[in-house]
C-alpha positions as CSV (number, residue, x, y, z in Angstrom):
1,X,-18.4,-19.0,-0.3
2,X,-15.9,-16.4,-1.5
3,X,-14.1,-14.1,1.0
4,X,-13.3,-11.1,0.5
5,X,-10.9,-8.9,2.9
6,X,-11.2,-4.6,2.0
7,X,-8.8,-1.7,3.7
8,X,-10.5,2.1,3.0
9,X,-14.1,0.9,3.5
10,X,-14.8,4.4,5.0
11,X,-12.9,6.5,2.5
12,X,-14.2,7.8,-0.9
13,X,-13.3,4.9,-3.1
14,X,-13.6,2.0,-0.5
15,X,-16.6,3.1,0.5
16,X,-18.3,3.2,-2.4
17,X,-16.1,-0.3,-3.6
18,X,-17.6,-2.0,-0.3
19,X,-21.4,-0.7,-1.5
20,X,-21.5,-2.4,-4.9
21,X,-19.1,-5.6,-3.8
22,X,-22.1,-6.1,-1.1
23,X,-24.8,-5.5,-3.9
24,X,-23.2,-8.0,-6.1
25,X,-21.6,-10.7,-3.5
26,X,-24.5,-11.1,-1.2
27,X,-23.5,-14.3,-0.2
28,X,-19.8,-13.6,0.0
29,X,-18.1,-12.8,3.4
30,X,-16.6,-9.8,3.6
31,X,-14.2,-8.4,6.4
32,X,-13.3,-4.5,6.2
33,X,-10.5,-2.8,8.0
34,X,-11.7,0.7,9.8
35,X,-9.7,2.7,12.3
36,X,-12.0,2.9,14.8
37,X,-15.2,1.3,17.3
38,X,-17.4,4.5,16.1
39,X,-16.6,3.9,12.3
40,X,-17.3,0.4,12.3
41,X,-20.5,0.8,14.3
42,X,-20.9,3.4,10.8
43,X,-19.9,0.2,8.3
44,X,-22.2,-2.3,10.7
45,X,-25.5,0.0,10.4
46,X,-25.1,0.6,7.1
47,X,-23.7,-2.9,5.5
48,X,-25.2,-5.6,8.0
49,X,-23.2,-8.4,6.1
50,X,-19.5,-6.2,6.3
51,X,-17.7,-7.8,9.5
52,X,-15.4,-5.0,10.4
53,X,-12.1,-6.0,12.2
54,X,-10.3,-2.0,14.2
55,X,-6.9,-1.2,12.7
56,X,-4.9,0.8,10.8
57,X,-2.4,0.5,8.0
58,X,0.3,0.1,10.5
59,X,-1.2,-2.9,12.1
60,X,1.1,-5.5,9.7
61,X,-0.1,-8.6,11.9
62,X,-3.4,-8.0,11.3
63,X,-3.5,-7.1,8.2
64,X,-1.4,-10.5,7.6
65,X,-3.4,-12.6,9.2
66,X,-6.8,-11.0,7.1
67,X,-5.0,-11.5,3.6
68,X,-4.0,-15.0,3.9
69,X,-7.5,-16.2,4.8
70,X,-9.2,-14.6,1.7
71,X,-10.0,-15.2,-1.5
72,X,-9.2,-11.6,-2.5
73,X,-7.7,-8.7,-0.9
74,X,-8.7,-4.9,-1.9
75,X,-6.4,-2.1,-1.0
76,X,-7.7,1.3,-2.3
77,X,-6.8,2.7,1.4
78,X,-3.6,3.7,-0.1
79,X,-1.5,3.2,-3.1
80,X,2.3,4.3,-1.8
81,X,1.7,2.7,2.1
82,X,4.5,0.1,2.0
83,X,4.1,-1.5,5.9
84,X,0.4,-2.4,4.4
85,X,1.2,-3.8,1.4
86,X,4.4,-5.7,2.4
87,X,1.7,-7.2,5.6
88,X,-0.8,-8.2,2.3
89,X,2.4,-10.1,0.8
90,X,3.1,-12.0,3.8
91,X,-0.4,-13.0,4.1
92,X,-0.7,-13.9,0.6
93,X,2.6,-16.2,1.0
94,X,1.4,-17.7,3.7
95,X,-2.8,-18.5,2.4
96,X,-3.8,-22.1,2.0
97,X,-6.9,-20.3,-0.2
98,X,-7.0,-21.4,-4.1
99,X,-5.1,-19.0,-6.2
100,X,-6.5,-15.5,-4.2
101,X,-6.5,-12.3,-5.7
102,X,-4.5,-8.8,-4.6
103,X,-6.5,-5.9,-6.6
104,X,-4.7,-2.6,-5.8
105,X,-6.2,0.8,-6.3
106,X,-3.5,3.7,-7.5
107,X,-3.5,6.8,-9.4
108,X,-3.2,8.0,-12.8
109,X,-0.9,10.6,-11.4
110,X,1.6,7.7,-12.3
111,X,1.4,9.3,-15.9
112,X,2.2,13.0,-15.2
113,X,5.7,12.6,-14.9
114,X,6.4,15.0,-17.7
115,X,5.1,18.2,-15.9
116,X,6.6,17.5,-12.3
117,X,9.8,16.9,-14.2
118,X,9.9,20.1,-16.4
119,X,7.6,22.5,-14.2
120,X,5.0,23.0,-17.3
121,X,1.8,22.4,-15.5
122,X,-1.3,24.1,-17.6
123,X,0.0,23.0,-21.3
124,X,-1.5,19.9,-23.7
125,X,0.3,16.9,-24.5
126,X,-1.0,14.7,-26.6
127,X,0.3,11.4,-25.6
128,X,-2.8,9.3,-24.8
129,X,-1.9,6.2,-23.2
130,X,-3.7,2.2,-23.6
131,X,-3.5,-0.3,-21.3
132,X,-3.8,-3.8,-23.6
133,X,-1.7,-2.4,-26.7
134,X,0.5,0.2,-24.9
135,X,0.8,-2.3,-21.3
136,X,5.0,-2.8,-22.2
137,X,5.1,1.1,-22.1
138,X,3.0,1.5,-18.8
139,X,5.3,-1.4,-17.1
140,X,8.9,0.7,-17.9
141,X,6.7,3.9,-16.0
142,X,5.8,2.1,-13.2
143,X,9.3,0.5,-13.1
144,X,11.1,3.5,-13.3
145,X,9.3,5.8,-10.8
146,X,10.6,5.0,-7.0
147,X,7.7,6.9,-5.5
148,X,5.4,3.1,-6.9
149,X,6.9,0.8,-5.0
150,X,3.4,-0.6,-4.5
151,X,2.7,-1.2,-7.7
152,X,5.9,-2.6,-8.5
153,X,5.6,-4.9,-5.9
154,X,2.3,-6.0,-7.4
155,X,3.8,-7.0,-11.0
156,X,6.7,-8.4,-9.2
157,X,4.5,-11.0,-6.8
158,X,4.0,-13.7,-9.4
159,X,7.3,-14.7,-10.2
160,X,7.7,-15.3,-6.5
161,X,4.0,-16.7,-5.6
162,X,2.4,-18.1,-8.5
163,X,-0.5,-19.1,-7.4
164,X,-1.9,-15.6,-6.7
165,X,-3.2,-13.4,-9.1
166,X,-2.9,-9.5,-9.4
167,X,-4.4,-6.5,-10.6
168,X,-3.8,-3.0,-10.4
169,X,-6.3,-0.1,-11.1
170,X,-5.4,3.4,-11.8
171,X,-8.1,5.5,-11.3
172,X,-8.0,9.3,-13.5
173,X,-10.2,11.9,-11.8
174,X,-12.7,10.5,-10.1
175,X,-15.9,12.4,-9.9
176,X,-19.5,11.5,-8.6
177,X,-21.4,11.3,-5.1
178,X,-20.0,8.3,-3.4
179,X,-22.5,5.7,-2.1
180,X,-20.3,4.3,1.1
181,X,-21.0,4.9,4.6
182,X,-18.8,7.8,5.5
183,X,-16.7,9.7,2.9
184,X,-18.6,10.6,-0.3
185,X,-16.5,13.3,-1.4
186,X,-14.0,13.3,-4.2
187,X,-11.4,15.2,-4.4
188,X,-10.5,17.5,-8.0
189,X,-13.6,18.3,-8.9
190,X,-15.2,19.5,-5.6
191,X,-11.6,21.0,-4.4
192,X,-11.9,23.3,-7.9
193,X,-15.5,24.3,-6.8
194,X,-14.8,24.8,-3.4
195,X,-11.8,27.3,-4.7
196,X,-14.1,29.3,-7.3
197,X,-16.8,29.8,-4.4
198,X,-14.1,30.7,-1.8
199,X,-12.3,33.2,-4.4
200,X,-15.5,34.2,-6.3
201,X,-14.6,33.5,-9.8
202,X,-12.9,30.1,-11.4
203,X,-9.0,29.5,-11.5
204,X,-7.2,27.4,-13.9
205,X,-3.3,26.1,-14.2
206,X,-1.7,28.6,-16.9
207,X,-3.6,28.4,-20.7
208,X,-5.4,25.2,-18.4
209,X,-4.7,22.5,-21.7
210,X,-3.7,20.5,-19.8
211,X,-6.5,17.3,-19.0
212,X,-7.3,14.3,-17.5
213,X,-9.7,11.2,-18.1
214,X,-12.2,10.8,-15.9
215,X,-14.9,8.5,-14.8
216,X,-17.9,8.5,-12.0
217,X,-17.2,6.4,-8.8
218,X,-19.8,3.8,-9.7
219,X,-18.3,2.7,-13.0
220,X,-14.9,2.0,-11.0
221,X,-16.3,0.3,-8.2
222,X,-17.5,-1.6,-11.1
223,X,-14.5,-2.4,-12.2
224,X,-14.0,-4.2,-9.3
225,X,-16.7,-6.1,-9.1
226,X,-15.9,-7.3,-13.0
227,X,-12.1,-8.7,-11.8
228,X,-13.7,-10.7,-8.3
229,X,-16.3,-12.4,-10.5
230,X,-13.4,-13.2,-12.7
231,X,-11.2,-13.6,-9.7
232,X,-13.9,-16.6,-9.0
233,X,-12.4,-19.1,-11.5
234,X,-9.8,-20.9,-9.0
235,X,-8.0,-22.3,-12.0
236,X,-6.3,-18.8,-12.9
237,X,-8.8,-17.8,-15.5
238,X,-7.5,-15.7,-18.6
239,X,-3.6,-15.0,-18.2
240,X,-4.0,-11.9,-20.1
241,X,-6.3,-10.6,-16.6
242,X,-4.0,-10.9,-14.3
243,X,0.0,-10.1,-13.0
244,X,2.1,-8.3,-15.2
245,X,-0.9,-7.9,-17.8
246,X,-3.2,-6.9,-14.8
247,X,-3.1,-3.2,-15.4
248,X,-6.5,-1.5,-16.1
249,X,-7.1,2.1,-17.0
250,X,-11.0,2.9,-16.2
251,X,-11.9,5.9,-18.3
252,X,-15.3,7.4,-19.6
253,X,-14.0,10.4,-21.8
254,X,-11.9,13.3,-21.1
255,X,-12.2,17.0,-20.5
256,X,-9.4,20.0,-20.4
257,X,-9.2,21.6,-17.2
258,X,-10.2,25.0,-18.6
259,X,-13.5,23.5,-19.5
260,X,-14.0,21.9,-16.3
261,X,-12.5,25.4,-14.8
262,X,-15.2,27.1,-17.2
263,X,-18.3,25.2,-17.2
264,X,-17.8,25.0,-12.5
265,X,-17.6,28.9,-12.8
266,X,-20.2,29.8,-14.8
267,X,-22.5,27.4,-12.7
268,X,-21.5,29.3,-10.0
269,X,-22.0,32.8,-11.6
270,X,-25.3,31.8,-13.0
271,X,-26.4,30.2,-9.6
272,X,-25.8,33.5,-7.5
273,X,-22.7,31.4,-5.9
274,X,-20.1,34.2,-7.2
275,X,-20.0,37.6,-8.8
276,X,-18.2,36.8,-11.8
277,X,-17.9,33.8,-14.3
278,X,-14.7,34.9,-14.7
279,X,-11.7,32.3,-15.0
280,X,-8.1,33.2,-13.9
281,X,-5.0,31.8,-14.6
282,X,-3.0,30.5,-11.8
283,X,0.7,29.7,-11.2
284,X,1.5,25.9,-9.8
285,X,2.7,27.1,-6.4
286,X,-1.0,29.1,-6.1
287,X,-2.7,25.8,-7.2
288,X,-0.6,23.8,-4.2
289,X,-2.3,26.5,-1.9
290,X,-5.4,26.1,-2.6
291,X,-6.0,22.2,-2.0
292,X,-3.2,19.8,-1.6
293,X,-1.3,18.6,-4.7
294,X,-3.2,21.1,-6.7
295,X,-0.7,21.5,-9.3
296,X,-0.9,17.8,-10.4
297,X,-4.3,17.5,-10.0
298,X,-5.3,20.7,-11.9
299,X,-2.4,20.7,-14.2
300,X,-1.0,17.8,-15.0
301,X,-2.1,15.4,-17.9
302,X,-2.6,11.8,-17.4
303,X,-5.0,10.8,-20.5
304,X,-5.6,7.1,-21.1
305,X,-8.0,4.6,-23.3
306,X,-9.3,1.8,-20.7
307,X,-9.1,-1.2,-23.2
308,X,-8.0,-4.4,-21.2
309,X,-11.5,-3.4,-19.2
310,X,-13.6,-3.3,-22.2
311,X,-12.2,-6.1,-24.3
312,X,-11.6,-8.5,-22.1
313,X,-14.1,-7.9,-19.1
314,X,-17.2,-6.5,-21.4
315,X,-16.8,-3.8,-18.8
316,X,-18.9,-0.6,-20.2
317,X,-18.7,2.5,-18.1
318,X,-22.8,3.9,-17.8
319,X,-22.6,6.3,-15.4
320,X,-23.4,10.0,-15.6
321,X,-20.8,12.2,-17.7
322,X,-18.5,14.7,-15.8
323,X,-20.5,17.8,-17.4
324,X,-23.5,16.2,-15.7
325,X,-22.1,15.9,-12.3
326,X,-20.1,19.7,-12.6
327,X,-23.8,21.4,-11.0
328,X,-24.2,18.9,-8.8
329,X,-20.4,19.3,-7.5
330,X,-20.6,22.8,-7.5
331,X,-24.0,23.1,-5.3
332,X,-22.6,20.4,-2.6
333,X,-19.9,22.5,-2.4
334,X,-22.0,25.8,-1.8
335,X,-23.9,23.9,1.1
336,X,-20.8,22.9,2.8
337,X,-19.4,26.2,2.7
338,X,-22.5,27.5,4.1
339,X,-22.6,24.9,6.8
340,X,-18.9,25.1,7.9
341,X,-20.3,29.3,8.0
342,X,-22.5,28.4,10.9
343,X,-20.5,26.4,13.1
């Protein structure tokens, strides 16, 4: 019986990672790191199966002692958290489990060097970038950007141990109701609605050309699940899966942000939500007001084709498209507004 040891199991992407690992793995044991007796009472009530161990990202021993007694290790808690990840490495040196698996969760921001470098958030640029033909290109950005450390850490681990195997996931915008136990909430999508309802019309990052791929929360989790099955083959499995070729885009299409800016304020408008469907154009240091990071995440690009996924895991992204989920986004939003009114 597999085990399988997750950080973030009550955050947006753990959460919804720890519901389809526990659909999939029923027989597997799986041990989740929470922060606290009331949210692991949450994970317990909701995931019967989830044994939850109380700690934080600080706790290196523990976190230690988790890795090296499983099979694979999930960190989508946090992608730049260096005590954590140096605690998985010890753990991982020190297992007597048959070649484990490390599967790291980061960001796509990884790609939008461009604009924080030369302050043009809101413009197009073309560059779209693959992760099986283009991975030699992908390795000299991680390499050169100090702020992944993580990640470079991750394609530096097998020349030092191995017989562990690694993977690292960079997830684009992320959009979609979440299905774990506590936060269901993304954050570009339902941060841009909550902004067009609070200002009452939409904004966008200059001209807004600039874009992002995207993908619902269930096709990543998915994701996952496809590299533990494969992580199940103790023998190492396909080469071309794992290490320094274990970097996977997850994409389902992609969509300028003055469409996305378009399409959530005309919901709005033709919901009641605002007065106008009106979309202004906002500077960077407005968009950092509004929600945190805003400038990246609204006007940056980071545009990618998820091939290593599709080729070599027959992974196939099926859930709802982004202009699906926009009313949906946009409504949730309204609610909480209205509820956070009342209190």
């Amino acid at each position: 019986m597999s085990r399988i040891f997750i950080t973030g199991a009550t955050g947006y992407i753990g959460g919804d990672v720890l519901y389809a690992l526990t659909q999939a793995f029923s027989s597997c044991k799986i041990t989740a790191l929470v922060r606290s007796k009331k949210k692991a009472s949450l994970i317990m009530s909701r995931f019967p199966s989830v044994t939850p161990v109380i700690g934080d990202l600080d706790c290196a021993a523990q976190i230690a002692s988790e890795a090296s007694e499983a099979d694979v290790v999930l960190h989508p808690a946090s992608s730049n958290h260096l005590p954590s990840a140096t605690a998985i490495v010890q753990g991982l040196t020190e297992t007597k489990r048959q070649s484990p698996v490390w599967i790291q969760i980061s960001g796509a921001s990884l790609l939008s060097g461009a604009e924080v470098a030369t302050n043009s958030y809101g413009e197009a640029r073309t560059q779209n970038h693959n992760d099986l033909q283009g991975i030699n290109e992908i390795r000299n950005i991680i390499s050169s950007s100090p702020k992944r450390a993580v990640d470079q850490m991750l394609l530096n681990f097998s020349s030092k141990q191995p017989t562990v195997r690694t993977a690292i996931i960079y997830g684009p915008l992320i959009y979609g109701l979440g299905r774990g136990p506590v936060n269901q909430r993304s954050i570009q999508l339902p941060d841009l609605a909550k902004a067009t309802l609070r200002l009452g019309h939409g904004v966008q990052i200059g001209k807004g050309l600039s874009c992002w791929s995207n993908i619902h929360i269930a096709d990543l989790s998915n994701l996952v699940v496809r590299l533990v099955q494969e992580s199940e083959d103790r023998q190492g499995g396909n080469p071309l899966l794992w290490n320094e070729n274990g970097i996977y885009f997850a994409e389902n299409g992609k969509m300028p942000f003055e469409e996305i800016s378009r399409r959530v304020a005309a919901f709005a408008f033709q919901n009641g939500f605002t007065r106008s469907a009106y979309v202004q154009e906002i500077n960077a240091e407005t968009a950092d007001k509004l929600t945190a990071h805003g400038a990246i995440l609204w006007g940056s690009n980071a545009q990618y084709t998820a091939s290593r996924a599709r080729e070599l895991l027959s992974w196939k992204p099926a859930g709802p498209s982004i202009e699906e989920v926009i009313p949906r986004a946009v409504m949730d939003e309204a609610l909480r507004l209205r509820s956070l009114a009342k209190i």
